[in-house]
C-alpha positions as CSV (number, residue, x, y, z in Angstrom):
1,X,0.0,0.0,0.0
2,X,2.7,2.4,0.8
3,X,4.2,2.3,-2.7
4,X,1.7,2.9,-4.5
5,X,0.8,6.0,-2.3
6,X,4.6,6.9,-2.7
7,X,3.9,6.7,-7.1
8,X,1.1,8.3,-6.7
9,X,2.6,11.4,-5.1
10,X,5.5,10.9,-8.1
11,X,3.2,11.3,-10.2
12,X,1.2,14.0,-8.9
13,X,4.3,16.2,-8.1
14,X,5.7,14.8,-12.1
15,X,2.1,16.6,-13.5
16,X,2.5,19.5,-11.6
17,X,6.1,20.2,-13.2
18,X,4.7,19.5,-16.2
19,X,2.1,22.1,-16.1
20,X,4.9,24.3,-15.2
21,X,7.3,23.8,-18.4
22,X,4.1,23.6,-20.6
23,X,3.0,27.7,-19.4
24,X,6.5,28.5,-19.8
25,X,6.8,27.1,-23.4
26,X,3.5,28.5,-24.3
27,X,4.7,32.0,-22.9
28,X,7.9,31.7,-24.3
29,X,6.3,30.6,-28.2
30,X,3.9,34.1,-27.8
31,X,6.8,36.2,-27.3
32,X,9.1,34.4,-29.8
33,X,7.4,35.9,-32.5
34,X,7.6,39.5,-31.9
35,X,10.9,39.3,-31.3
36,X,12.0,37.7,-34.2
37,X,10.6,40.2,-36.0
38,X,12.0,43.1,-34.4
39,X,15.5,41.0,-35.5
40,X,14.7,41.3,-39.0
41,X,13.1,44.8,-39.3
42,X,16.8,45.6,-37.1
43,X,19.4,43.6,-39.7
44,X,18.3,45.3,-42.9
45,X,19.2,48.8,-41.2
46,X,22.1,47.9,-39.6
47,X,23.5,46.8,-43.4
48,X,22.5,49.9,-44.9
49,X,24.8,52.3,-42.3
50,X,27.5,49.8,-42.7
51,X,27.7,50.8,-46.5
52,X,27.5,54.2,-45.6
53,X,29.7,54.5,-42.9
54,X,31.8,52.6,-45.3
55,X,31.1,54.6,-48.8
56,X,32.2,58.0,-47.0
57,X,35.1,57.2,-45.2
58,X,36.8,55.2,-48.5
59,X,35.6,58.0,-51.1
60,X,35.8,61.1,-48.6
61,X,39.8,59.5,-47.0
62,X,37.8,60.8,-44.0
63,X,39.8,59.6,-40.8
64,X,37.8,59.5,-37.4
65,X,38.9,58.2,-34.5
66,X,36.4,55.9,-33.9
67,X,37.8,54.2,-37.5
68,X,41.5,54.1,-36.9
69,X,42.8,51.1,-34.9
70,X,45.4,52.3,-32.0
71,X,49.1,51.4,-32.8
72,X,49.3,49.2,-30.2
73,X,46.8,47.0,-28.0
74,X,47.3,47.0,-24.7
75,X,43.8,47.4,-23.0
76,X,40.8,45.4,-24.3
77,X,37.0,45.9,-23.5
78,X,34.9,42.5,-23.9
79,X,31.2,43.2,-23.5
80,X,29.6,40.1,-22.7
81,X,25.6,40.0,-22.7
82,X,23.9,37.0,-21.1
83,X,20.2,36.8,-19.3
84,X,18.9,37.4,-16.3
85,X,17.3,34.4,-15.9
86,X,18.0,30.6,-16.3
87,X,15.5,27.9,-17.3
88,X,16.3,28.5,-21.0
89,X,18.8,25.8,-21.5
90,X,22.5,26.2,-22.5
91,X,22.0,29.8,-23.6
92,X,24.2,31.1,-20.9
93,X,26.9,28.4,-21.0
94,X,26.9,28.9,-24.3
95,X,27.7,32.9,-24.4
96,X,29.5,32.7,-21.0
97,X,31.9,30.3,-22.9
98,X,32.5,32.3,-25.8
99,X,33.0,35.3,-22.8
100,X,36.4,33.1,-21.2
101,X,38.1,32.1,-24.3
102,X,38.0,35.8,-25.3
103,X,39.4,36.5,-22.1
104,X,41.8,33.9,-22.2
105,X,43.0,34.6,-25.5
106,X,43.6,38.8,-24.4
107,X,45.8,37.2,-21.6
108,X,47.7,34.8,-23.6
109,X,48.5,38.1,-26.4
110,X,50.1,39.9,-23.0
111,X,47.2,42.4,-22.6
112,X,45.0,43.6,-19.8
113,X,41.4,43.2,-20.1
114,X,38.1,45.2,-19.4
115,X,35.1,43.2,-18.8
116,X,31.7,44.8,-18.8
117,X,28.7,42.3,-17.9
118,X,25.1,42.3,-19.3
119,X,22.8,40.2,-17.4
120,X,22.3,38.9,-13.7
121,X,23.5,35.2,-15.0
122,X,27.0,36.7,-16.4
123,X,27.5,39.1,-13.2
124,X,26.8,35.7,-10.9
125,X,29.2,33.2,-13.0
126,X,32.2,36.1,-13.2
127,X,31.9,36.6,-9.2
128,X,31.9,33.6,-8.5
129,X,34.8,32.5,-11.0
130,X,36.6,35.7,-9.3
131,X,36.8,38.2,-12.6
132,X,37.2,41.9,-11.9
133,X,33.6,43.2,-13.4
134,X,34.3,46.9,-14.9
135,X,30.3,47.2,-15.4
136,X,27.1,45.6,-14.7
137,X,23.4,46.3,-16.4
138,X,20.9,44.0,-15.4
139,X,17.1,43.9,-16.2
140,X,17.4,44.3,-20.2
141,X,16.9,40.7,-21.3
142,X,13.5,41.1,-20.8
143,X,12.4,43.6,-22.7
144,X,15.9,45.8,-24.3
145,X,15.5,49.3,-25.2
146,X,17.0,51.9,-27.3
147,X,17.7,54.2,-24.9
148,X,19.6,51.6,-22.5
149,X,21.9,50.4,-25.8
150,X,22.5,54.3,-25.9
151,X,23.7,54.5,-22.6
152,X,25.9,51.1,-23.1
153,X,27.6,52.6,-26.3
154,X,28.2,56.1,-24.9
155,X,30.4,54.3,-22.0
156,X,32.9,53.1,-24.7
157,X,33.3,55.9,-27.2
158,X,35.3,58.4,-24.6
159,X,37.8,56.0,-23.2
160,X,38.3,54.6,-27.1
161,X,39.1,58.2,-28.2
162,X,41.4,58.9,-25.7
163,X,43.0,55.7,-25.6
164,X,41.9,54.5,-22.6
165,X,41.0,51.1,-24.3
166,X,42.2,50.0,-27.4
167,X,39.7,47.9,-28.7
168,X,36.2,46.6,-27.9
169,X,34.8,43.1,-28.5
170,X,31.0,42.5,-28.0
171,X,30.0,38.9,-27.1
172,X,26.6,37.9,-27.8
173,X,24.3,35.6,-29.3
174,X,23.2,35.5,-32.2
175,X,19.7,34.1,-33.1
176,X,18.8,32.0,-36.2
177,X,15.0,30.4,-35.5
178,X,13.6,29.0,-32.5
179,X,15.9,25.9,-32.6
180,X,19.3,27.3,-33.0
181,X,20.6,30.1,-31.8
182,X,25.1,31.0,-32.0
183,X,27.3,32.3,-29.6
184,X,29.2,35.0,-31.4
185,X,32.1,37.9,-30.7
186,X,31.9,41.0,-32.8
187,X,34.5,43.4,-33.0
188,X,32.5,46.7,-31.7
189,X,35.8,49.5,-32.3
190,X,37.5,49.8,-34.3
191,X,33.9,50.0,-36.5
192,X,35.5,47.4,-39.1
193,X,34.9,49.0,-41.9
194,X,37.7,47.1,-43.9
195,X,35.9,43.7,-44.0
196,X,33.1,46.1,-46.2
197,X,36.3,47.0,-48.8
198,X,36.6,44.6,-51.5
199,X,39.6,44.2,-53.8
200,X,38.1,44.3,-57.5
201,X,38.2,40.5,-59.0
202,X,37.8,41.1,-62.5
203,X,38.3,45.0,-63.8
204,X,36.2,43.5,-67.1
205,X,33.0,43.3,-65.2
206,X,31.0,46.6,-64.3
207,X,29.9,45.5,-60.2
208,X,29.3,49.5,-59.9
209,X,32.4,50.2,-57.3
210,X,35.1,52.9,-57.8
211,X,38.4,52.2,-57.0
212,X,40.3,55.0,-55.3
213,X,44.1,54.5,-54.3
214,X,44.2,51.1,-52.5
215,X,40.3,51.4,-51.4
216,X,37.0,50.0,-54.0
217,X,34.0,52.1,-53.2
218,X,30.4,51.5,-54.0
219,X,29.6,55.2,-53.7
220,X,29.8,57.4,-57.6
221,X,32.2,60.5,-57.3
222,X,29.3,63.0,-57.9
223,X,27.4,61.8,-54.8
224,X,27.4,65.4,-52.3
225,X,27.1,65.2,-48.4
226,X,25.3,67.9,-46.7
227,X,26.4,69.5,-44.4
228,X,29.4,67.7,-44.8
229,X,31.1,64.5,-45.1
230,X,32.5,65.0,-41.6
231,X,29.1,65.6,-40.0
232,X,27.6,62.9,-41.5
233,X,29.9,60.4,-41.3
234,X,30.1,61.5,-37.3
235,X,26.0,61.0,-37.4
236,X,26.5,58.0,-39.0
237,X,28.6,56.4,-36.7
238,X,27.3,57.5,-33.8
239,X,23.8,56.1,-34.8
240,X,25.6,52.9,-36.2
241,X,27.1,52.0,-32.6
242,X,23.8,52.7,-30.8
243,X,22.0,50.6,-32.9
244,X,24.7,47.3,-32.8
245,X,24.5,47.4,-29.7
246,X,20.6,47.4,-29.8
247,X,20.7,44.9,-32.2
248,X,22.9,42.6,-30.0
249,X,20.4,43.2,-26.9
250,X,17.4,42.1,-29.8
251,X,19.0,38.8,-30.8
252,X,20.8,37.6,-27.2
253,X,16.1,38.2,-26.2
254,X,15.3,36.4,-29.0
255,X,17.7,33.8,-28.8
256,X,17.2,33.6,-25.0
257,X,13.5,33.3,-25.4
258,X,13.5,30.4,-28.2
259,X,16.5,28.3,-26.1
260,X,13.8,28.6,-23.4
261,X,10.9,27.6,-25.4
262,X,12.9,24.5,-26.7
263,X,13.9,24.0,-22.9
264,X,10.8,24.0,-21.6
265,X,9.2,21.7,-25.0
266,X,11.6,19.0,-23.9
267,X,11.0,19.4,-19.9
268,X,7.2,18.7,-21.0
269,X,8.1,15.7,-22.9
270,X,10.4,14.0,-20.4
271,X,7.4,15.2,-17.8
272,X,4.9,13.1,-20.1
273,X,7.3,10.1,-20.3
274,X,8.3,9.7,-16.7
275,X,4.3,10.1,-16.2
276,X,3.9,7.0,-18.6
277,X,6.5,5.2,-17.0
278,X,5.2,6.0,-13.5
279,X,1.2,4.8,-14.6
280,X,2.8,1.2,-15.3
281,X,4.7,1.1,-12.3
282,X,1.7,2.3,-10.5
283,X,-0.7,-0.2,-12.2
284,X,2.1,-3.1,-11.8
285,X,2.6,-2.1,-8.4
286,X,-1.5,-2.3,-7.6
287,X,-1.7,-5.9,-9.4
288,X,0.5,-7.0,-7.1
289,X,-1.3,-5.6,-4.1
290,X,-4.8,-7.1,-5.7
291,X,-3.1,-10.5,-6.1
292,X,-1.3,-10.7,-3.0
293,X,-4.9,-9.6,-1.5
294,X,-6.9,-12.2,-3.1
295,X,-3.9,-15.1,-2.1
296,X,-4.7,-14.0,1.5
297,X,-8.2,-14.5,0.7
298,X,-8.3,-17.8,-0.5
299,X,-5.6,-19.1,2.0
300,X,-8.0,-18.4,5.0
301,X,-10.8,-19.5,3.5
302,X,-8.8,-22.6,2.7
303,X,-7.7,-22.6,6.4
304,X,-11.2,-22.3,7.7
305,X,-12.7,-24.7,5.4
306,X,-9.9,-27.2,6.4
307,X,-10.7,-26.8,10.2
């Protein structure tokens, strides 16, 4: 009698959890959506300022500071953005990973690191790990907004122009679908505007670029800039690391949100299983009680009948 009480409060407790992981996929699949799309209403923009940034600095031979990489490296910023809460699978291994081998490749090089922290699960694993945290922002997994990727970028510009730090790596994750999300680095500053500059493969076929000195533009010589190339370029760039960093907030939500919803889809499966698996021990264990019953049953009668 006692184990089948004790499989019966398995299960109970089992169905409970499941109920559990089933709102939290079902939560997690209703915000999935929107956030995905904010990702791809984000990407097309953030393409478009690159070619910009890009066209005016090559045809222009403007040089801003914010462009230029520093002679020599000897203090690196890693900006590392993981959630603020857990249940969502390997997301924050994942990112965190990606976070020490940066870290542990700046050391190896003989240079001193910065590390700025994004989330209360990052800020928890560095502490405990004993990393010196330069930074912390918590609450902005949830719901990221401009103004806070604003406030994030406009820490790094200063101590980039006056050499404070000498370069700045973002690590994030980046999200493809629901299923499969990649923990990334991206070179914030130096604005890497020379992965953008192709080297002309065959001068026979028109592909629209100019080729100026060592540099191929895709801007025509004709094209103006009002005021100036220098203040737009300087709006341009300003605008562009507001919104990577935005854009890095958007995807490490999104991808955070569908790890969870694939968490919390398998959670509910292995809930359902170990439910199954618990009804046929249940029902095993009660046709034992039954038959052990009825054997006591018919031995007394048979001991009564035989006195």
């Amino acid at each position: 009698m006692e184990k089948t009480r004790t499989i019966k409060n398995r299960i109970k407790s089992v169905s409970g959890t499941k109920k559990i992981t089933k709102a939290m996929e079902m939560i997690a699949s209703s915000k999935i959506r929107k956030a995905q799309q904010r990702i791809l209403e984000a990407r097309p923009y953030i393409e478009k300022i690159e070619d910009s940034i890009t066209d005016i600095a090559c045809y222009s031979n403007i040089n801003h500071p914010l462009l230029d990489p520093h002679d020599e490296i000897k203090n690196v910023l890693v900006i590392g953005v993981t959630a603020d809460r857990g249940l969502c699978g390997g997301y924050n291994s994942n990112v965190i990973r990606v976070i020490e081998e940066r870290l542990r490749k700046i050391e190896d090089e003989d240079k001193k690191y910065i590390l700025d922290i994004i989330g209360t699960r990052g800020k928890n694993h560095f502490r405990y790990m004993g990393y010196n945290i330069n930074r912390i922002y918590e609450n902005l997994s949830d719901h990221p907004r401009f103004l806070d990727a604003r406030e994030i970028a406009e820490t790094i510009i200063s101590p980039y122009t006056s050499g404070e730090i000498d370069k700045v790596f973002l690590c994030y994750t980046r999200f493809k679908n629901a299923a499969e999300q990649q923990a990334c680095t991206f070179t914030l500053l130096p604005i890497p505007i020379m992965r953008k500059l192709e080297e002309l493969k065959d001068p026979n076929i028109d592909t629209g670029m100019v080729k100026i000195g060592d540099r191929v533009c895709s801007i025509k010589p004709e094209f103006t800039y009002d005021p100036s190339p220098q203040n737009v370029l300087q709006s341009l760039i300003t605008s562009y690391l507001y919104t990577i960093v935005y854009t890095a907030l958007l995807e490490s939500t999104a991808s955070e949100t569908g790890a969870r919803m694939t968490a919390m889809k398998n959670a509910s499966e292995n809930a359902s299983e170990m439910i199954k698996d618990l009804n046929r021990q249940y029902h095993r264990a009660r046709q034992q009680q039954i038959t052990m019953e009825i054997t006591e049953i018919v031995s007394g009668a048979d001991a009564l009948t035989g006195s």
